[in-house]
Every structure is written in C-alpha cells, then in structure tokens.
C-alpha positions as CSV (number, residue, x, y, z in Angstrom):
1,X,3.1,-17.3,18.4
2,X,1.7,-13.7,17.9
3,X,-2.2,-14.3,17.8
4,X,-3.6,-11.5,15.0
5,X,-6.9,-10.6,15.0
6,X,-9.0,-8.2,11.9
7,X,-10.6,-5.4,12.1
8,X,-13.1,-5.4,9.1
9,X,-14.7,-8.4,7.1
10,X,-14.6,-6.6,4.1
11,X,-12.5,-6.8,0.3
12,X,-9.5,-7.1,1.5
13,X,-9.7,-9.3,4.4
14,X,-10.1,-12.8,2.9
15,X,-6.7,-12.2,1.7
16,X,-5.0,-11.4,4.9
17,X,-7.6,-13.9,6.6
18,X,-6.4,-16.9,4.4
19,X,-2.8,-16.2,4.6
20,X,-3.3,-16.5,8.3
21,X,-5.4,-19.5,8.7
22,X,-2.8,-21.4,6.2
23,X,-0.2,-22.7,8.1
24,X,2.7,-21.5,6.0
25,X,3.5,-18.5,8.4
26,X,5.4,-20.6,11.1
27,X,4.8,-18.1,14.4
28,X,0.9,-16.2,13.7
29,X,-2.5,-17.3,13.9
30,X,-5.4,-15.9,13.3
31,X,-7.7,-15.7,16.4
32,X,-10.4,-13.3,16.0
33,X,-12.5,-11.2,13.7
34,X,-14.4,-7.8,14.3
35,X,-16.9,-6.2,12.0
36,X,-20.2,-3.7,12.7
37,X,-22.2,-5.9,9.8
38,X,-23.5,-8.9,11.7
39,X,-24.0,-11.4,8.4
40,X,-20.5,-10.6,7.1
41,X,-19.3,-11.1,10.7
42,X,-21.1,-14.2,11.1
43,X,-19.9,-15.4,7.4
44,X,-16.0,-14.3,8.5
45,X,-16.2,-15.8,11.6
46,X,-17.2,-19.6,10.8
47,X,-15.5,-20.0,8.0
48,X,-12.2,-19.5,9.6
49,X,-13.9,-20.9,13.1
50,X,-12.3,-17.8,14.8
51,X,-14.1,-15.4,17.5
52,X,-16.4,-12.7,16.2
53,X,-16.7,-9.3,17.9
54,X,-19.6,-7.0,16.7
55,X,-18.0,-3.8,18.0
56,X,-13.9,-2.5,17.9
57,X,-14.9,-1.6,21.6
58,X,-15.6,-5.6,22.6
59,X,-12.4,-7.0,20.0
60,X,-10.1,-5.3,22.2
61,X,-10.9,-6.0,25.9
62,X,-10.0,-9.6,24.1
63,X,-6.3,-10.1,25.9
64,X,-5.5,-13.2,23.6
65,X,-5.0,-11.0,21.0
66,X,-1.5,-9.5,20.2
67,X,-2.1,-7.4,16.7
68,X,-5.0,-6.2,14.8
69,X,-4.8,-5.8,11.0
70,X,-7.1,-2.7,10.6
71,X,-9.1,-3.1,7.4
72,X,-11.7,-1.0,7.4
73,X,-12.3,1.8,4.6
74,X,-9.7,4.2,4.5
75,X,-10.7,7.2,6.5
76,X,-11.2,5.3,9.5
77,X,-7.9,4.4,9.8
78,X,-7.0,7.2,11.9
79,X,-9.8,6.6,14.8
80,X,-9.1,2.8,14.4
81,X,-5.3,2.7,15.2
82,X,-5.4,4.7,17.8
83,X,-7.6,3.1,19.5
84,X,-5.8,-0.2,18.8
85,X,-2.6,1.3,20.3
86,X,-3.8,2.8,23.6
87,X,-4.9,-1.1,24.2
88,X,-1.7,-1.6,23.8
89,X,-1.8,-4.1,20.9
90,X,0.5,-4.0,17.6
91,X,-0.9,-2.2,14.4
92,X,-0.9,-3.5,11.0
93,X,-2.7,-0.8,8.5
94,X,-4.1,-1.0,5.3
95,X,-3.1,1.3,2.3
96,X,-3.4,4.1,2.6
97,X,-2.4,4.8,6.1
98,X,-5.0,7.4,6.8
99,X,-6.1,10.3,4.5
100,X,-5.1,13.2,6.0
101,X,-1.3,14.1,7.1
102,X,-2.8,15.6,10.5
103,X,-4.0,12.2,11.2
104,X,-1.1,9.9,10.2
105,X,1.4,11.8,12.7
106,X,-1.5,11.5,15.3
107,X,-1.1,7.2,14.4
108,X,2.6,7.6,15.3
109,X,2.4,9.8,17.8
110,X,-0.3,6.9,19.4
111,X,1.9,4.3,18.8
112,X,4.9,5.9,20.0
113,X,3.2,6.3,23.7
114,X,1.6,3.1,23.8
115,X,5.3,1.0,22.6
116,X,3.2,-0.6,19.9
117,X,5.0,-1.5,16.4
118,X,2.8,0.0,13.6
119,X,3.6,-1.2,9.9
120,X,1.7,0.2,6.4
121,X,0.5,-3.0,4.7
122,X,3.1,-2.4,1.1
123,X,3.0,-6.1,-0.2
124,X,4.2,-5.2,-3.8
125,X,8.1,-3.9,-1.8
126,X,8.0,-7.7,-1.6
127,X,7.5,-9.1,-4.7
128,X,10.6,-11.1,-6.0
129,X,11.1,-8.6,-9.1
130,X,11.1,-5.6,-6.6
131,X,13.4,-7.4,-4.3
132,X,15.9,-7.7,-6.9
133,X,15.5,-4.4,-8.6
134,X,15.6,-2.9,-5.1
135,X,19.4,-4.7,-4.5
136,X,20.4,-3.5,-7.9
137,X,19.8,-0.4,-6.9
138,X,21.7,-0.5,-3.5
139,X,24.4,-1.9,-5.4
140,X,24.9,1.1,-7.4
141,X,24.1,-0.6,-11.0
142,X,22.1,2.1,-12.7
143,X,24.3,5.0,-11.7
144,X,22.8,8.2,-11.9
145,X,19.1,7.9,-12.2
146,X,17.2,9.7,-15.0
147,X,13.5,8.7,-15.1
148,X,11.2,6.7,-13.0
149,X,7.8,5.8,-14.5
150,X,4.6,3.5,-12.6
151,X,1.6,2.9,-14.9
152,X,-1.5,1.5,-13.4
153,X,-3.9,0.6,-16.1
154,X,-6.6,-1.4,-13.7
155,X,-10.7,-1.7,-14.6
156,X,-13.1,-1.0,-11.9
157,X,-16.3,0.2,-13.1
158,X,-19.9,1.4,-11.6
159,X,-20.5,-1.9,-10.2
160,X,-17.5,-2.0,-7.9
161,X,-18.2,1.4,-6.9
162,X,-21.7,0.8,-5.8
163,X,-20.4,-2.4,-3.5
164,X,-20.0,0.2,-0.8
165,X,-20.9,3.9,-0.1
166,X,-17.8,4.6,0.7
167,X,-15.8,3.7,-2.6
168,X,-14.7,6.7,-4.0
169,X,-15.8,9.3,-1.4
170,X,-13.3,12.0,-0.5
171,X,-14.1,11.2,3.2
172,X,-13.2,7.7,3.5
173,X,-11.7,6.4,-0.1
174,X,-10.1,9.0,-2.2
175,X,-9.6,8.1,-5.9
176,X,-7.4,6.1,-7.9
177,X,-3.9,7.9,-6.6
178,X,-5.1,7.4,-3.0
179,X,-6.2,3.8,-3.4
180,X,-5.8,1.4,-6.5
181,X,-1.8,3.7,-6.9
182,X,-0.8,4.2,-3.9
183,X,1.3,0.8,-3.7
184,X,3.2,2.0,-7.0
185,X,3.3,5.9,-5.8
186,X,5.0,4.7,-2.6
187,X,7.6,2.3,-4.8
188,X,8.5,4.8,-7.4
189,X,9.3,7.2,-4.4
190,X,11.0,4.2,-2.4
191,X,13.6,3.8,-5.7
192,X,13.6,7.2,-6.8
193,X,13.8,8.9,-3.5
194,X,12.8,12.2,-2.2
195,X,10.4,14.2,-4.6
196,X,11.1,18.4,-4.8
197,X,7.8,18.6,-6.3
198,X,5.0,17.8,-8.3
199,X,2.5,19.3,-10.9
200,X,-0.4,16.9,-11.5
201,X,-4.2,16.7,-13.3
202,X,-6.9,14.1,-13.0
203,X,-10.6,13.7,-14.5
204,X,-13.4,11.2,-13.4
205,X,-13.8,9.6,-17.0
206,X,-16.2,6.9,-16.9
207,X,-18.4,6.0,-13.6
208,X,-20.2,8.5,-11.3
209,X,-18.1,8.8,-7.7
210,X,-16.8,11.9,-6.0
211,X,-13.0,11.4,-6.6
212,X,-11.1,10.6,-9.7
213,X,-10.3,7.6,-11.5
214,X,-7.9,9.2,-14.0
215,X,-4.7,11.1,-13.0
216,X,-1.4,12.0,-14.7
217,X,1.7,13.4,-13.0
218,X,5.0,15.1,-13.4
219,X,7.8,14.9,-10.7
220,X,10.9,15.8,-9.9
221,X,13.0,14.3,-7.1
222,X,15.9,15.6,-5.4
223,X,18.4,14.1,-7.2
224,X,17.5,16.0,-10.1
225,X,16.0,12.9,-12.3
226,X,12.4,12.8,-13.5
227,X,9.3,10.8,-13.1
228,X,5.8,9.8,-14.3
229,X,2.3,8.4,-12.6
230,X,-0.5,7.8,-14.9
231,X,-3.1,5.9,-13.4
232,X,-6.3,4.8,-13.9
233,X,-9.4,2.2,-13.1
234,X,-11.0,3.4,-16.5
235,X,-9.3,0.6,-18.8
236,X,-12.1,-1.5,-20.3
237,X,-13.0,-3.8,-20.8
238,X,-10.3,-5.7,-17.9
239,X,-7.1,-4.9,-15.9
240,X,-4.1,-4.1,-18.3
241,X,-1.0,-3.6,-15.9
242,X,0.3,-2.1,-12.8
243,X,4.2,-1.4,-13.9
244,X,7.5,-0.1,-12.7
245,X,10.4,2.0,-14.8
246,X,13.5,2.6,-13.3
247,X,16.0,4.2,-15.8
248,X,19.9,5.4,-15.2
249,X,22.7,6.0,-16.6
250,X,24.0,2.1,-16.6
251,X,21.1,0.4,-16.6
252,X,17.2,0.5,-17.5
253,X,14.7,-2.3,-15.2
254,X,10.9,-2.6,-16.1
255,X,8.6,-4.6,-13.2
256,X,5.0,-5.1,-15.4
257,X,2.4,-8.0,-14.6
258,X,-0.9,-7.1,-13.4
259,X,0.7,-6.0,-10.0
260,X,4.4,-5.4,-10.4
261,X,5.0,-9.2,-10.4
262,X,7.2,-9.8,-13.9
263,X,10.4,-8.1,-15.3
264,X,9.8,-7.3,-18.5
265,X,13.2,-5.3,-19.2
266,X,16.7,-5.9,-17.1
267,X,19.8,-4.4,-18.7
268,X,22.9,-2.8,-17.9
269,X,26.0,-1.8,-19.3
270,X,28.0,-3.9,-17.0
271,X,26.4,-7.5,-17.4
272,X,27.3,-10.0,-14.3
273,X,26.6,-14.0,-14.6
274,X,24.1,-13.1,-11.9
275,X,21.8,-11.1,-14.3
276,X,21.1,-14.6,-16.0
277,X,20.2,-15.6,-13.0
278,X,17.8,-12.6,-12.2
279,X,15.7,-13.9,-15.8
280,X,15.4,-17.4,-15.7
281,X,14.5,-17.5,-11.5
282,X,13.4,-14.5,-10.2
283,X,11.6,-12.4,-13.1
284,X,8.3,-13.8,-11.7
285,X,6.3,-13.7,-8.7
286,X,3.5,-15.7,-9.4
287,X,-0.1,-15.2,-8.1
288,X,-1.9,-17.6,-5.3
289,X,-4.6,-17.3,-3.0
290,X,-2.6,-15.1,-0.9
291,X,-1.6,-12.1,-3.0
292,X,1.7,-11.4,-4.6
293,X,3.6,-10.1,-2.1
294,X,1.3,-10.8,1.5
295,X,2.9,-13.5,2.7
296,X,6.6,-12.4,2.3
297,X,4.9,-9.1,3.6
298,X,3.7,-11.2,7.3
299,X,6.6,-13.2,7.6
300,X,8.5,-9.7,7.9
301,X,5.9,-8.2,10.5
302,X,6.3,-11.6,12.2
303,X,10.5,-10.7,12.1
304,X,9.7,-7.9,13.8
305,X,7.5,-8.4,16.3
306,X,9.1,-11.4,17.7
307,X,12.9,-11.0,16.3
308,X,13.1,-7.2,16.5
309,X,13.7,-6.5,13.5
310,X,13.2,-3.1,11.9
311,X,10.1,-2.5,9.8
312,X,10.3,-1.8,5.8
313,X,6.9,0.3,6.4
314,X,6.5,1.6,9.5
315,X,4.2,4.8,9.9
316,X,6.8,7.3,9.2
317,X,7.6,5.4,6.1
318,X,3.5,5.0,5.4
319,X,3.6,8.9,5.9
320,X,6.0,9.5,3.4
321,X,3.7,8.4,0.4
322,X,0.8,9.9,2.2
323,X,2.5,13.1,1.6
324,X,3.4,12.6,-1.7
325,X,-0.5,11.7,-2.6
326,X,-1.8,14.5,-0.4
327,X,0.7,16.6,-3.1
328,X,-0.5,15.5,-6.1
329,X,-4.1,16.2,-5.0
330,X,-3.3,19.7,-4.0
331,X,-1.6,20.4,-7.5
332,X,-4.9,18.7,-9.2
333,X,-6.9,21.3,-7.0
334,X,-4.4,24.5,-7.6
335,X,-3.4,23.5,-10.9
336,X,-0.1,25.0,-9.7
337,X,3.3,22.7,-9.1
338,X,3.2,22.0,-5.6
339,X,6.8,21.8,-3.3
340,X,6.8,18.9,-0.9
341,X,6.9,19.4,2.8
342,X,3.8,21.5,2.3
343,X,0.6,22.1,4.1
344,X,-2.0,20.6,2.2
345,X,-5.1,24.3,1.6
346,X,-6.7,22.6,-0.9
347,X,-6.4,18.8,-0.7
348,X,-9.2,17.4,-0.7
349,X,-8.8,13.9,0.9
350,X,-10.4,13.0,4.4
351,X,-12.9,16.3,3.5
C-alpha cells in the first residue's frame, strides 16, 4: 500500500483527493493533507478524515507517508520537490513542473540523490482516445507526418483570476501556454516529436493579469513536418474545446471534447477491422468525479512505485515540455524564431 499524502488544499486537489479516498485504486491511500491556510486545511482534512499539517516542514517528519502530490501554485514547485525528495519520499508534480528550466534540472538532480521516483502529473497521455492514437502512431499508420495541430478554446474570466493572487503572475502561474496548454503543448510534442524551433505571439485580450491568455504558434519539428498551438481562456461565454490533430501521409486522427476525450476524425488509407473497433468502444473517455485521465494516470504511478515500472512522465520528460513553453515565451518576447536547446534571455516565466 503506498500511503500518499498532498501538498496544497487548493483547485486541483479535490480531484487527486477523491481519486484517492475512492477505493478504485487497489494499492494507495490517502493519508494526510498539508496546507499554510488553516480553514482550507481544516475543510480538506475532515472531509476526507485524513491528518492535517499546517506547515511542509511538520508533513514530512510524518514517516507514514510514502509520496507527496505537490499542488501548490506553480512557481513553488521547485522549493517544494526538493524538499520532498531530501525526506526521501516519492514526488508526484503538478503541471507545469516548475517555471524555470534552471529549476526543473535542479528537481531531478534532487531526486536523483535522494533515489526518489518523480512523475509530471500529464493525465490527458491517458485518455482512451490518446492511448489509441498514440499505438497508431507506434504502429507506423500515418507514415510520414505532415502537421500537428492542439487548439485550446477554454473560458476563464476576471473572476477565476481574482480566486488567488497568484493566477496569472509571471512568478508563480504564467499564462495560458504555461498552465490551462501545457497538457496539449506536452502531447503535440509527445506525437510529433522533437521541435527545431518555434516563432510564436500572444496578447492578454480580455481580463486584467500579468501574463497572457491568448497565444498562437508556429513549429517545426525535426522531422521536417509542421505544427500549430492556438490557445486561449478568452472564449465566452463557456469552454469550447481542448483538441488534438495529427496528420500524415496515410492517415489523419482528431482527439476534441472539452479535454482531449472524443475522436472526432480516424482515417487511413489502409483500414483494419480494428479501426471499427477504435469508433464504436474507445472514441470516448467519458468524464467522472475524478478527471479524464487521473485515475488511469495513479494506477501507473502506483506500477511504478511498487512494480518498477518505468514512468511515462518522469522529470526529464516534464522538462521536455518545459522547454518547449519556455521557447514560445522567448519568441513572444524577441518576436524572433527561437531554436530549441536554448538559453531562455528574455523568458519571462518564474520572473
């Protein structure tokens, strides 16, 4: 039984909270909570009749704990794992991993000396439409690829900002690339594969925060084939879509839904009776209380931690995106096509 245990009550927690307390992850439990706000602590800590610890410093002198999930706005994610690793527990992280490159190799590096497993919380790679996509794709069936496209169309307006003073703060947020996209920034790179470079723009349309929360983007991968972001959290008045295009020579595959969660294209040139299959079973991952793709998400952290398996996401994987997003925000800055493997001047986030 590995015994988890979350650091921050906020957003995001009920979700990783209930999935833990549910019963339907055969080998975790949820065992203790940790946030600096005493109500939400409080609020957190009897509903899921779990212990409560006020301070990061207290939660980990706690030897009945095996992992801490790490929730906590984004530009603490650095301090947080690392401090989590020298106690020599397991790391699960939130999107984005950290903010700045500089940290996320310092995450690895603490990890790396303390033996501690660290995995980058990507639930959508899980979703049954990005499972089968994803063994399409290893199966050769769209040939040479051509075009990869992710569209985020998501509402979040004043109000949502204004939850927190830390939403959409360049010191501990970023905009809609480093938070509400990064799931579909990571994916298109994870099917498309290495990016040569990007040239990228973004505005702050509609509600008053530091960052953006419109962006377009250009790419081009190694391979030679092209690809798309547009992403925003300035549709109105609700959430349109969060989608995936892969295109290729043999084959075209569009993921849509609200969070990559429907197929909404499959077709190649060479049809198998499976394909049939693919439509009438597996175009859907419907939503429950736990997310999309959370719980297929745990039950692999749980494969690896007690089976040894190898992670999906593990930091250097997390790092990857990161320096894809760190990119785009340096070409926004410059105005200037940016190489990958660069050292971000003029990025902005974790400033």
């Amino acid at each position: 039984m590995i015994r988890f245990a979350l650091l921050g009550c906020g957003r995001i927690a009920k979700r990783h909270a209930d999935l833990l307390t549910s019963g339907q992850l055969p080998g975790a439990t949820l065992v203790a909570v940790c946030d600096i706000e005493s109500a939400r602590l409080e609020s957190f800590s009897t509903r899921y009749g779990v212990r409560g610890y006020s301070s990061l410093e207290s939660l980990l002198q706690d030897s009945n704990i095996d992992a801490v999930a790490v929730l906590t706005p984004s530009g603490m994610h650095a301090a947080h794992v690392i401090s989590v690793a020298a106690a020599g527990k397991h790391v699960v992280v939130e999107k984005p991993m950290a903010l700045r490159l500089s940290d996320a190799d310092e995450m690895i590096r603490a990890c790396d000396r303390a033996a501690v497993k660290l995995f980058v919380v990507k639930q959508n790679r899980f979703n049954v439409p990005v499972v089968k996509a994803r063994e399409a794709l290893d199966a050769g069936r769209f040939g040479k690829l051509v075009l990869g496209t992710v569209r985020v169309r998501w509402c979040r307006d004043q109000t949502y900002y204004d939850q927190d003073a830390w939403r959409g703060t360049w010191e501990f947020d970023g905009g809609v690339l480093t938070n509400q996209a990064s799931h579909h920034v990571d994916m298109l790179e994870w099917f498309m594969g290495d990016v040569e470079s990007v040239h990228a723009r973004s505005t702050t349309a509609l509600v008053n925060i530091q960052t953006e929360d419109t962006a377009v983007a250009t790419l081009k991968f190694s391979s030679g084939a092209l690809g798309v972001i547009e992403a925003t959290t300035a549709a109105r008045p609700k959430d349109m879509e969060g989608s995936l295009s892969i295109l290729g020579e043999l084959g075209a595959v569009e993921i849509a839904g609200f969070a990559v969660n429907k197929i909404r294209t499959w077709q190649f040139c060479d049809e198998l009776p499976s394909d049939k299959d693919v439509m009438e079973n597996f175009s859907v991952n419907p939503p429950n209380v736990y997310g999309f793709g959370h719980h297929a998400y745990y039950k692999h952290v749980i494969d690896c931690l007690a089976g040894g398996s190898p992670a999906l996401v593990d930091g250097l994987e997390g790092r990857r995106s990161l320096e894809l997003i760190s990119a785009l925000y340096e070409s926004i800055e410059t105005g200037k096509e940016v190489s990958l493997h660069f050292r971000p001047q003029r990025c902005r986030l974790g400033g």
